[in-house]
C-alpha positions as CSV (number, residue, x, y, z in Angstrom):
1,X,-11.9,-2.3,-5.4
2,X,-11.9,-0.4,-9.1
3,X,-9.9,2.6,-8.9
4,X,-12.0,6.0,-9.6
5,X,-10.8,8.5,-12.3
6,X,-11.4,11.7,-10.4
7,X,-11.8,15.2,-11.8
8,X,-8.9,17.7,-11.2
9,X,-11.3,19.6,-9.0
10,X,-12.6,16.5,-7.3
11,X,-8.6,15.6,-6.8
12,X,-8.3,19.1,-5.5
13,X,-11.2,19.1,-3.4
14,X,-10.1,15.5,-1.8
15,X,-6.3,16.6,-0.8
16,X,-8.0,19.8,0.9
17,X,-10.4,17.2,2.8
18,X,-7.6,14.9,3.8
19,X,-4.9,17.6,4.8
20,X,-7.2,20.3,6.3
21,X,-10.2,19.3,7.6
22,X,-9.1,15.4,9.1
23,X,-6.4,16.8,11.0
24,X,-8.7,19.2,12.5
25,X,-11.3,16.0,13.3
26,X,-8.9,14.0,14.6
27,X,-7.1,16.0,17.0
28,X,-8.1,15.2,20.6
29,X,-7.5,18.8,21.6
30,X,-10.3,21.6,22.6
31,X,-11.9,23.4,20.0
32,X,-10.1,27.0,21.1
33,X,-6.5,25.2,20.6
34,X,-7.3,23.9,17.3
35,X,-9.4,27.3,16.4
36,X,-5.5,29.3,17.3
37,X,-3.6,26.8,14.8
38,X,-5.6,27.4,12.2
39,X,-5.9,31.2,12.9
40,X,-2.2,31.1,13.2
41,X,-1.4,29.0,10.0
42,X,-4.1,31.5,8.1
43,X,-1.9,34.4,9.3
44,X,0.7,33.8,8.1
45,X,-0.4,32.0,4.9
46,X,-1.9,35.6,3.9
47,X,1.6,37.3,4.2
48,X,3.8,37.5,0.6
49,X,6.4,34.7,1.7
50,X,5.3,31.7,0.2
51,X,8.4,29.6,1.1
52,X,8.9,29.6,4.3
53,X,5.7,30.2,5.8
54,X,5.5,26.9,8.0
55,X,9.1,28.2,9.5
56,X,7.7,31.2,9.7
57,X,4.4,29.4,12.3
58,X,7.0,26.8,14.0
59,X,9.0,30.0,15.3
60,X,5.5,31.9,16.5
61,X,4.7,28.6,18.1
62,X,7.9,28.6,19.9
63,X,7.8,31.9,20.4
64,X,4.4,31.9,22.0
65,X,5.2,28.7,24.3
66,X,7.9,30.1,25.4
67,X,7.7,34.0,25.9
68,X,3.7,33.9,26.6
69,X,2.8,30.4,27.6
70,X,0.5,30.5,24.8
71,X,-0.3,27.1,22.7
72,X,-1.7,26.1,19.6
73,X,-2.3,23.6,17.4
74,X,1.2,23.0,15.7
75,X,-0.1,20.6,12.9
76,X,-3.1,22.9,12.5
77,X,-0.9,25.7,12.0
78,X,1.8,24.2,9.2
79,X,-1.3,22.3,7.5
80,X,-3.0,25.5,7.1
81,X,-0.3,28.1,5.3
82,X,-0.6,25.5,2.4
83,X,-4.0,27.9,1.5
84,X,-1.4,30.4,-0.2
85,X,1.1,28.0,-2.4
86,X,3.0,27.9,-5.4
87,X,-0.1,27.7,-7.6
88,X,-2.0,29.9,-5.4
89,X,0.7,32.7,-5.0
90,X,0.8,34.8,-8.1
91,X,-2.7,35.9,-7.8
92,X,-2.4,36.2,-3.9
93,X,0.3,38.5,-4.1
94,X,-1.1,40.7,-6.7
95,X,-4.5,41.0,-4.3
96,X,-1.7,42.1,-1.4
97,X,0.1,44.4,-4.0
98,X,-3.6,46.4,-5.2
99,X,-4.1,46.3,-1.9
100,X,-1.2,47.9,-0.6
101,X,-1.5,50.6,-3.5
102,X,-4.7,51.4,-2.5
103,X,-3.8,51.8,0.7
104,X,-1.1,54.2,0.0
105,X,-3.2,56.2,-2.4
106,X,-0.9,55.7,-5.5
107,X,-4.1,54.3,-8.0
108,X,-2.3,55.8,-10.7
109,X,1.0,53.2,-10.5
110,X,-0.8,49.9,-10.1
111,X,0.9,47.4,-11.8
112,X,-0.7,45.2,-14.3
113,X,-1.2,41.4,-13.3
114,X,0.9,39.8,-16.4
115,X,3.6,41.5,-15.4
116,X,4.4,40.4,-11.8
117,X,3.5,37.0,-12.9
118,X,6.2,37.7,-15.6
119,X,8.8,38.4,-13.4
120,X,7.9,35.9,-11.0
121,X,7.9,33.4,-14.1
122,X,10.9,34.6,-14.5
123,X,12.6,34.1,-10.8
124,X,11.3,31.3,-10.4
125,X,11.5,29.1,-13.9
126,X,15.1,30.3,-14.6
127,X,17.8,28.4,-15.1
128,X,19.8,30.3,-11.9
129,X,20.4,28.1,-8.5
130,X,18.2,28.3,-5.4
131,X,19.9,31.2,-3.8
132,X,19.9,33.4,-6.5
133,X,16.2,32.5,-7.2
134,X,15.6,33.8,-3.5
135,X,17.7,36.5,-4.2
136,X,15.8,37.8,-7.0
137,X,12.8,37.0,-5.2
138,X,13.7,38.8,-2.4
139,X,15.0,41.8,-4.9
140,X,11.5,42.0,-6.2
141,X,9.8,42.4,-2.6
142,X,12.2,45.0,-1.4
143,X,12.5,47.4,-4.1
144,X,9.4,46.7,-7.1
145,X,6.6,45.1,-5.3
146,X,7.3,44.7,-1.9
147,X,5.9,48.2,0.1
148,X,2.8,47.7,-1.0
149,X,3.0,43.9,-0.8
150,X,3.6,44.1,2.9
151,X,0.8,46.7,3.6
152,X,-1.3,45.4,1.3
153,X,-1.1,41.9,3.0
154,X,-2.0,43.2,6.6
155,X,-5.8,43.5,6.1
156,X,-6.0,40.3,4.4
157,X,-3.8,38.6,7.6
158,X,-6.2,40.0,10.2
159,X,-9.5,39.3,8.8
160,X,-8.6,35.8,7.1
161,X,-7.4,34.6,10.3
162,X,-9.9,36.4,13.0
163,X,-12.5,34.4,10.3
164,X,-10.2,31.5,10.3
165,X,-10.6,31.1,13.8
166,X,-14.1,32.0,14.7
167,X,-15.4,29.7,11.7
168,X,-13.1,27.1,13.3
169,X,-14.4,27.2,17.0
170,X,-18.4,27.2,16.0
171,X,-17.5,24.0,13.8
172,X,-15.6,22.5,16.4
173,X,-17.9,23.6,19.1
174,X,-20.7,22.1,16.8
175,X,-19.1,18.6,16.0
176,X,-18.5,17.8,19.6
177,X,-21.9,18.9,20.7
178,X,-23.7,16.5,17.5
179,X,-20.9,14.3,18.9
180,X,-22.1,14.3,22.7
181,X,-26.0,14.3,21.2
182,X,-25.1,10.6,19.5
183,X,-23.6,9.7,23.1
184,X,-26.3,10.6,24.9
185,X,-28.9,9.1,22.4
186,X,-26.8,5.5,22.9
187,X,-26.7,5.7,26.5
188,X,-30.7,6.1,26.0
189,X,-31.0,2.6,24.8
190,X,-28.8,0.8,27.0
């Protein structure tokens, strides 16, 4: 079999297929389980804590077993908070930061994008360890950035994952019924 040369967006477009959407085919779970780990997963992929955002879903799944005998998709959940990323996260967090100013009225003191991708530049592709990386990191959230990062991030949150998981249940609900239309059909010939 020759090997293709795929296009960086083709590449891109083929990880999302085969880390997003296969897991979500394969599982043998219902549609509203599946539909809560993605919803879940979005959540907290839209929150300004790119880094441990897959803890941050394996604790709410504990959590929810646990406290509310409430279950999702686990898998569906880590897969999906790989929407915000490393390559993804400089822009996201600037949409949570306008937000958040916006939110709080204060126009006037909204930051300019190069420079919180400057100083994230700078946390990240410096020379310091990991802890003082996540130190700066964390520096930058609580005093600079943060506020408005945090409100800013809430409307995002709710509406990406209330979309997340609607869009998820009508596909699901939609493959399985195609799915049971085939069955039906073949049990028409026999």
């Amino acid at each position: 079999m020759k090997n293709k040369n795929y296009s960086y967006w083709e590449r891109i477009k083929r990880l999302l297929k085969m880390k997003l959407i296969i897991p979500l085919i394969r599982s043998p779970h219902p549609p509203e389980y599946k539909a809560r780990g993605v919803s879940v997963g979005l959540a907290w992929a839209m929150t300004p804590l790119v880094g441990i955002q897959m803890w941050a879903v394996f604790m709410t799944w504990l959590g929810a077993k646990k406290m509310f005998k409430w279950n999702f998709s686990l898998p569906l959940g880590l897969a999906w908070t790989w929407v915000t990323n490393v390559f993804t996260m400089i822009p996201c967090y600037y949409i949570f930061y306008v937000t958040g100013q916006l939110m709080r009225w204060d126009i006037q003191n909204i930051g300019g994008y190069a420079k919180l991708s400057q100083i994230l530049h700078n946390t990240f592709l410096s020379d310091l360890g990991f802890w003082d990386k996540w130190g700066l990191f964390f520096k930058l959230l609580l005093q600079d950035y943060g506020v408005s990062m945090m409100i800013g991030c809430l409307p995002w949150l709710i509406g990406v994952s209330v979309a997340g998981y609607y869009l998820t249940l009508k596909f699901e609900q939609k493959r399985l019924a195609r799915k049971m239309h085939r069955l039906q059909l073949g049990k028409g010939k026999a």
